[in-house]
N, C-alpha and C positions, 0 to 999 in steps of 0.2 A: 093694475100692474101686478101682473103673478110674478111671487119673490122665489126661484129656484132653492130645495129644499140641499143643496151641495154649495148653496152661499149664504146660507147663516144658519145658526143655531138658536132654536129655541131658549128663551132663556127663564131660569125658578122666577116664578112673580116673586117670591118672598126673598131669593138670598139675592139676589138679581145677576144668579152664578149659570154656568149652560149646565141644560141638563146632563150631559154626557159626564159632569165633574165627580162624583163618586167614584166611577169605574176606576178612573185614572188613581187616584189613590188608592187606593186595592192595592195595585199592577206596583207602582215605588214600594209599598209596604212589603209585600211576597219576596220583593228585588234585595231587600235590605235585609230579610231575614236569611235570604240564601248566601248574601253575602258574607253575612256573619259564622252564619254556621260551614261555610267555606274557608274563614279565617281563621276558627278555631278548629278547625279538621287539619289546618296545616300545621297549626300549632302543637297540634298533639302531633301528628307527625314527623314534625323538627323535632321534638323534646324526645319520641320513640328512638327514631335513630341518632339523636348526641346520645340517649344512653347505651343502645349497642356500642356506638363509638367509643364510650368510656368504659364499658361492659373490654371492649376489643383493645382499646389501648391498655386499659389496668393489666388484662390477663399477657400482653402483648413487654410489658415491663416487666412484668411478674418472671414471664418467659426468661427475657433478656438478664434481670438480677441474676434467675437460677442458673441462666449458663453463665454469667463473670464469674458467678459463686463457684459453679465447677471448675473454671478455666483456672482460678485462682486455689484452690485444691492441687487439681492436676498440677498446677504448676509449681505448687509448694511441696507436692510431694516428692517430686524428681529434684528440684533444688534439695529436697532433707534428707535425698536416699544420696547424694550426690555430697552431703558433709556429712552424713553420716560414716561414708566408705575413707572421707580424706581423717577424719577424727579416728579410724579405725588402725590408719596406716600411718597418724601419726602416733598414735601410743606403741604401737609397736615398735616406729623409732625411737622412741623414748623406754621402752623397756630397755633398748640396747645400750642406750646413750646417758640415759639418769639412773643410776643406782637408788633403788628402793620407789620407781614410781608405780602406785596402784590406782590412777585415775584421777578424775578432774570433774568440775562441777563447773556451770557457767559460762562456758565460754563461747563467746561472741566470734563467727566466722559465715563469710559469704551469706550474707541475708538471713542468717539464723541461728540458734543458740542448739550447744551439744554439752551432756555431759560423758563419761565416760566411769564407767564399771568395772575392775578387774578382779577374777575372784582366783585361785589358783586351786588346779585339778591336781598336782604332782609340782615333783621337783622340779620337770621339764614341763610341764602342761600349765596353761593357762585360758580362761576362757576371760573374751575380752566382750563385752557392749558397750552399744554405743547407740543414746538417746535422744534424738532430733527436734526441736521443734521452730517451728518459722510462722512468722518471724520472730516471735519471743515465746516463752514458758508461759508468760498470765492470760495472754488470750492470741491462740497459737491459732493459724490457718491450715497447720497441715502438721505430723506426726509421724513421724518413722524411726522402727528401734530393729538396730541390727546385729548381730550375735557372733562372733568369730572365735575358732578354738587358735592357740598358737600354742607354740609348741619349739626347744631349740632345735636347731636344723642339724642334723644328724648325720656325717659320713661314715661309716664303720671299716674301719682299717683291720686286717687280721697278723694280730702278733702271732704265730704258732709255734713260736719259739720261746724260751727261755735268752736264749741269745740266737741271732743271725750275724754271718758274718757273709761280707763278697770277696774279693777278689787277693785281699791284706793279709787275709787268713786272722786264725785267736792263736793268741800267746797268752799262758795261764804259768804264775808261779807262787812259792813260798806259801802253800797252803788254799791259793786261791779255789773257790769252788763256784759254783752255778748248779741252782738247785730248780733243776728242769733243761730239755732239750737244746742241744745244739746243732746248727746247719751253717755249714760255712762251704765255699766255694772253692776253698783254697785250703790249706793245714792248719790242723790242729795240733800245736804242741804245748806240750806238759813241763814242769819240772816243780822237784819239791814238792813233793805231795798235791799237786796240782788234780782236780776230783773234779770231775760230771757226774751229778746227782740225776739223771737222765738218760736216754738218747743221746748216741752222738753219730755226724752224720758227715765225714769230707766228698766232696763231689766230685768229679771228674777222674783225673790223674792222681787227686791231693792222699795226704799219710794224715794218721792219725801218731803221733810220736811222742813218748815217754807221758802218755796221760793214765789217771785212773779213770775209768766209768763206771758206774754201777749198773748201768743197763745195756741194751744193746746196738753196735759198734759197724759202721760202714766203713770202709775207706779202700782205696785202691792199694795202701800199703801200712799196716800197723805194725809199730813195732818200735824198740828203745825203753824196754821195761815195762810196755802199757800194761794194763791190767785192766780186762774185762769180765765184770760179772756177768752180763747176760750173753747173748748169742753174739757171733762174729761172721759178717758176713765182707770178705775181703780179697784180693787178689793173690796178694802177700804174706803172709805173719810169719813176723822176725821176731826173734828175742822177747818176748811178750808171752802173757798167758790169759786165758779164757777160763773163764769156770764152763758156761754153757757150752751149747756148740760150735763149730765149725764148718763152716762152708768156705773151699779157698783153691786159687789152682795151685799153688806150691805152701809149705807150710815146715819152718825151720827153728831148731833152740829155741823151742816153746815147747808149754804145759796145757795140756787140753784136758778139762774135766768130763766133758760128754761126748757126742760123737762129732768124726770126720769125717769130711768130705772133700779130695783134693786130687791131683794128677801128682806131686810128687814130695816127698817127705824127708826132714833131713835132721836126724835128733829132735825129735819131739813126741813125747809121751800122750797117749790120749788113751784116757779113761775109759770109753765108752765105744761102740762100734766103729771101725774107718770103714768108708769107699772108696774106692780108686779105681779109674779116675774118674774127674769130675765132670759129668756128663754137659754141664752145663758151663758158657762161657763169665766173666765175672760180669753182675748185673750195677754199672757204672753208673752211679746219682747224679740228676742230672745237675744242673749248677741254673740255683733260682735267680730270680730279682727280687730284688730288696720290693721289702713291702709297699710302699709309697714314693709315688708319684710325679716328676715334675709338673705336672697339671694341678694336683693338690698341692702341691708346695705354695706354687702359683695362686689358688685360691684361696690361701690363709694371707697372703700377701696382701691382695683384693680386700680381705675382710678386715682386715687387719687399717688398711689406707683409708677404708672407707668410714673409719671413726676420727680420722683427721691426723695430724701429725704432731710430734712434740719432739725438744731436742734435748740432749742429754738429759736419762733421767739419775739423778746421782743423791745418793739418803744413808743417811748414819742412825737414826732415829726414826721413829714414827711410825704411823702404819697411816698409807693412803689404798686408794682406790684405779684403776687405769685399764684402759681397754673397751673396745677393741681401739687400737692404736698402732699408729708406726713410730719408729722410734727413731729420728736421724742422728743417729750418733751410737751411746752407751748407756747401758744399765748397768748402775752398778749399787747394790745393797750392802751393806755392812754395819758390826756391831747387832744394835736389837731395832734395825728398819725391819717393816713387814708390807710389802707389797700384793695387796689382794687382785688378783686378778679377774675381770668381769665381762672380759672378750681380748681375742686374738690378737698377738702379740708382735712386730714384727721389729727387729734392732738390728740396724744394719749396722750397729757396727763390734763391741763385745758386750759378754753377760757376764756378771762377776757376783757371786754370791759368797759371802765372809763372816766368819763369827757366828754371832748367834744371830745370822739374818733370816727374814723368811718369804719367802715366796709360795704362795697356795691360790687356789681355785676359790671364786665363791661359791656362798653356799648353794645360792642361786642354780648353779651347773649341776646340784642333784647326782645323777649317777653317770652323769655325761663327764667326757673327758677334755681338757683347754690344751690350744700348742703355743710356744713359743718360738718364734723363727726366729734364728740369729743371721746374720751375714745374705752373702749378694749372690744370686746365681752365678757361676760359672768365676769366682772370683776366691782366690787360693792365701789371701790374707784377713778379711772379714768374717766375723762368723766365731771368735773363739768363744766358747763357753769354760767358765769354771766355776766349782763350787767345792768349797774347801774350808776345814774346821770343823764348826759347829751347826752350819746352814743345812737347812731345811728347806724342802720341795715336795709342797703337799697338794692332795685334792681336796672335791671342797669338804670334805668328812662323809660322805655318804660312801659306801664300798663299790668299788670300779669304778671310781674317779681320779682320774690319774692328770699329769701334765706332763705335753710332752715336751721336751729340751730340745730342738732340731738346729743343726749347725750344717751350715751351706757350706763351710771350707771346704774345699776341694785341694787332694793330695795326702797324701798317706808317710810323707816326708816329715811333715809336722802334724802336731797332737788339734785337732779340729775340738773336741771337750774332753774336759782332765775332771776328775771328781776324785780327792784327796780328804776323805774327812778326819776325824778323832775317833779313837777306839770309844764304843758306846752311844753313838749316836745312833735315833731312829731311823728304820727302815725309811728309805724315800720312797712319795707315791710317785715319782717318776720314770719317764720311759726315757731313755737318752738314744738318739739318733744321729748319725751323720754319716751317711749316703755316700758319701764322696771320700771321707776323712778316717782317720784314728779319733781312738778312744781309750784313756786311759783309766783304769780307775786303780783305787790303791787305797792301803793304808784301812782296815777296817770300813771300805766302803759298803755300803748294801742297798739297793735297787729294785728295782719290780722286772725291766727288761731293758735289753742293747740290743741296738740293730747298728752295724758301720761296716767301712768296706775296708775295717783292719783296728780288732780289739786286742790290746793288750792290759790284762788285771792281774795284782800284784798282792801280796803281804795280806793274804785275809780277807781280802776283799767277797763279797758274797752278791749271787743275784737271784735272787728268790724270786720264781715267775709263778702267776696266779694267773690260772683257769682261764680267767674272763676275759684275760687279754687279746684269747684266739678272735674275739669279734669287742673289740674294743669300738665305744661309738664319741666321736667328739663333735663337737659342734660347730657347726658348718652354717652358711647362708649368706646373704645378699649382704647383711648386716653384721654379722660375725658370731650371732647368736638365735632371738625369737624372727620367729618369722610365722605367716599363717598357714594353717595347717591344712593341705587341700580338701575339699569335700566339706569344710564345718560352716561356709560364709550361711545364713538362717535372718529370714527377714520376716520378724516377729510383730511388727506392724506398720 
C-alpha cells in the first residue's frame, strides 16, 4: 500500500519529531525579534514626541508667563501714570488748601503707592513730582514718575494811574496830594492847597477847578485859582495860571509863562509867543472804564467759594491763616489780630480793620498780588470797607505785592470804603477800589493806588503810586492760587 507523500510526514528516528520541525522554529524566532524591535522603535518614538511635546508645551508657558508678565506691566503702568496725574492734582489742591505743604511719602491709592516731591523754583514757581509704584515700593510691577512745573495763576490788571476816577469825579482838600497821574471822567476839584504831583487829566465836558499840578493839565475847563506847572491843553482858562504852555480856544484873568495858542483872549499875560486863532478844535479826552471787570470780579468770587465757606470772621488778638474763602457774613480785625492771607477773599458782608490790626499777603504770593472782595453785586448796602487808626494792609514783603481792598457798594450817595488813619502810620501796600461807590480817605492816610467812581481825600492824606502798578499781576485760577503751568507735564519714567 503506497502511503501519499501530502499524508504524513517523515519522522527523526531519534527525537521521534517531523522532520520539517527546525524550520518552524527559525520562522517564531525572526517573528519575535521583529516584534520586539517594533516595540522598541515605538517606544522611542512615544518618548521622541512627549519630548517635543514638552520641548512645545514648556516654551508654550514660557510664552503665555511672558505675555501676563507684559499684560501685567502694561497694565500697571497706565494704572501708575493714572495716580500719578491724580497725586499730581491733589498736591496742587493742597498747595491751595494746606498752608506749608511740601509733599508726602507713602501713600496708599487705587492699587498703588505715590510719593510726592515739591521743590520751589521762585516765589510763584514750583516744580511738583510725583512717584508711582504698583502695587507697592518693595517689589513693584510697574513705575512711573511724573514731573509738573506749577506756578500761581496770574491775571494782570493795569493801574496807569496814580488815582482813576468815573463818573463821581475827585475832590482833593486841606493839603491832600497824589503823588502820580490822575484820570477822571468827571471834575477835579481842589481846595487848600490841594496838589497833583503828576498828570492831570478831566475828560469830556468836565473842569479841572482850584487844583495845583505840577505837570501837565487836560480839561474842557480850568480854572478857580489852578496852577499848572507844565503845559495846558484846555478849552477854557479862567483865573488860573500856567507856567508852560498853552493851547486853548478862549483864554481869560490868567498868567501864561510860555506860549499861546487860542481864538480869543481877555486879560491875560503870556510870557512867550501867542497865535491866534486856534487852528485846531479843543482835542476832548475820551472818558475810560474803570480798570476791572464784572467778569473778574465774578472770578475772584469763583476762587474765592471754591476754598469753601465760613461765617463771621471776628479777632481782637491773634494771627491765623484763611483763604481762598468766602466769608458769609463779617470781617472784622482789631486791637493786635493779624490775619494772613493765603488766597482770595470774598465777605459779603463788611471789612473793618482797627488799631493795631493787620491784614497782609503771605509770603508764599512772592511778587504776586492778593484781592479782597467785600459785598454783593448790584447791592447798595453790603460791601463797606473801613480801615482806621493804626491798621495795616500789607503784601507779602516781596516789592509789587500789593492787596487789593474791592468794595461792590454800588452808589456814590454813601461812602462804599473810608480809610481814616493816625498821623505816622506806614505807607499801605494797598490798592483800594470801588467801581460803583465813593472813597474816602483822610486824616494822614497814604496808599499805593485808588480807582472809584467818586474819590474824595482830605487833611493830608497822600497816594503815592509805584511804577509797577501800570501791569500789576495778582493771582488768579480754578483754585484761587497754584495751579499747573501749561507745557511743563514731563514723564520721566
Amino acid at each position: 500500500m503506497k502511503i501519499p507523500n501530502n499524508k504524513f510526514r517523515i519522522l527523526n528516528s531519534e527525537q521521534g519529531l517531523p522532520a520539517t520541525a527546525p524550520a518552524r522554529h527559525a520562522s517564531q524566532s525572526e517573528a519575535g525579534g521583529r516584534r520586539a524591535l517594533q516595540a522598541g522603535q515605538m517606544i522611542i518614538t512615544v518618548v521622541i514626541f512627549a519630548l517635543i511635546a514638552m520641548v512645545a508645551i514648556s516654551s508654550l508657558v514660557g510664552y503665555i508667563m511672558l505675555q501676563v508678565r507684559a499684560q501685567r506691566q502694561a497694565v500697571g503702568q497706565v494704572m501708575g501714570l493714572n495716580i500719578a496725574e491724580a497725586a499730581i492734582e491733589t498736591a496742587v489742591w493742597k498747595l491751595n488748601n494746606q498752608p506749608g505743604y511740601d509733599g508726602e511719602i507713602g501713600i496708599s491709592y487705587a492699587g498703588g503707592v505715590y510719593n510726592v516731591t515739591i521743590s520751589s523754583l521762585s516765589g510763584s514757581s514750583k516744580l511738583i513730582r510725583a512717584d508711582v509704584y504698583v502695587p507697592n515700593a518693595l517689589n513693584p510691577q510697574a513705575r512711573r514718575s511724573v514731573q509738573v512745573q506749577a506756578t500761581i495763576g496770574i491775571t494782570t490788571i493795569g493801574f496807569n494811574y496814580g488815582v482813576q476816577v468815573g463818573n463821581g469825579g475827585l475832590e482833593m482838600s486841606n493839603s491832600a496830594k497824589i503823588i502820580g497821574n490822575v484820570y477822571s471822567n468827571s471834575n477835579i476839584v481842589g481846595t487848600n492847597s490841594a496838589r497833583i504831583q503828576g498828570t492831570a487829566i478831566a475828560a469830556g465836558t468836565s473842569r479841572i477847578d482850584g487844583m495845583d499840578v505840577d505837570n501837565n493839565a487836560q480839561a474842557r475847563t480850568i480854572r478857580g485859582s489852578s496852577n499848572i506847572t507844565g503845559n495846558a491843553t484846555v478849552s477854557a482858562l479862567q483865573s488860573s495860571t500856567v507856567t508852560g504852555n498853552v493851547v486853548a480856544d478862549s483864554i481869560s484873568s490868567c498868567t501864561i509863562g510860555g506860549t499861546a495858542i487860542y481864538d480869543t483872549r481877555s486879560s491875560c499875560s503870556v510870557g512867550g509867543a501867542t497865535t491866534t486863532p486856534n487852528p485846531n478844535p479843543y482835542p476832548q479826552a475820551s472818558v475810560l472804564p474803570l480798570p476791572i471787570s464784572e467778569a473778574q470780579i465774578a472770578t475772584w468770587e469763583n476762587e474765592a467759594a471754591a476754598g469753601g465757606a465760613v461765617g463771621n470772621q471776628i479777632f481782637s488778638s491773634g494771627t491765623r491763616n484763611l483763604g481762598p474763602k468766602k466769608i458769609n457774613g463779617d470781617l472784622i480785625l482789631s486791637n493786635t489780630a493779624e490775619l494772613v492771607v493765603t488766597g482770595t477773599l470774598w465777605v459779603t458782608g463788611e471789612v473793618r480793620l482797627s488799631n493795631s490790626a493787620i491784614l497782609r499777603l503771605s509770603s508764599g504770593f512772592g511778587s504776586q498780588s492778593g484781592a479782597v472782595v467785600a459785598g454783593i453785586n448790584e447791592d447798595s448796602s453790603a460791601g463797606y470797607i473801613e480801615i482806621s487808626n493804626s491798621a495795616q494792609v500789607l503784601g507779602s514783603g516781596t516789592t509789587g505785592s500789593y492787596i487789593l481792598m474791592l468794595s461792590q457798594r454800588e452808589g456814590v450817595g454813601s461812602t462804599a470804603i473810608k480809610q481814616d488813619n493816625n498821623p505816622g502810620t506806614p505807607i499801605l501796600h494797598a490798592i483800594l477800589y470801588a467801581g460803583e461807590g465813593m472813597i474816602e480817605i483822610a486824616n494822614s492816610a497814604a496808599m499805593k493806588e485808588i480807582t472809584a467812581e467818586k474819590l474824595k481825600i482830605s487833611n493830608s492824606a497822600t497816594v503815592t503810586y509805584e511804577s509797577g502798578l501800570a501791569d500789576a499781576n495778582f493771582s488768579s485760577g480754578p483754585s484761587g492760587g497754584w495751579e499747573v503751568l501749561d507745557g511743563t507735564w514731563q514723564l520721566l519714567q
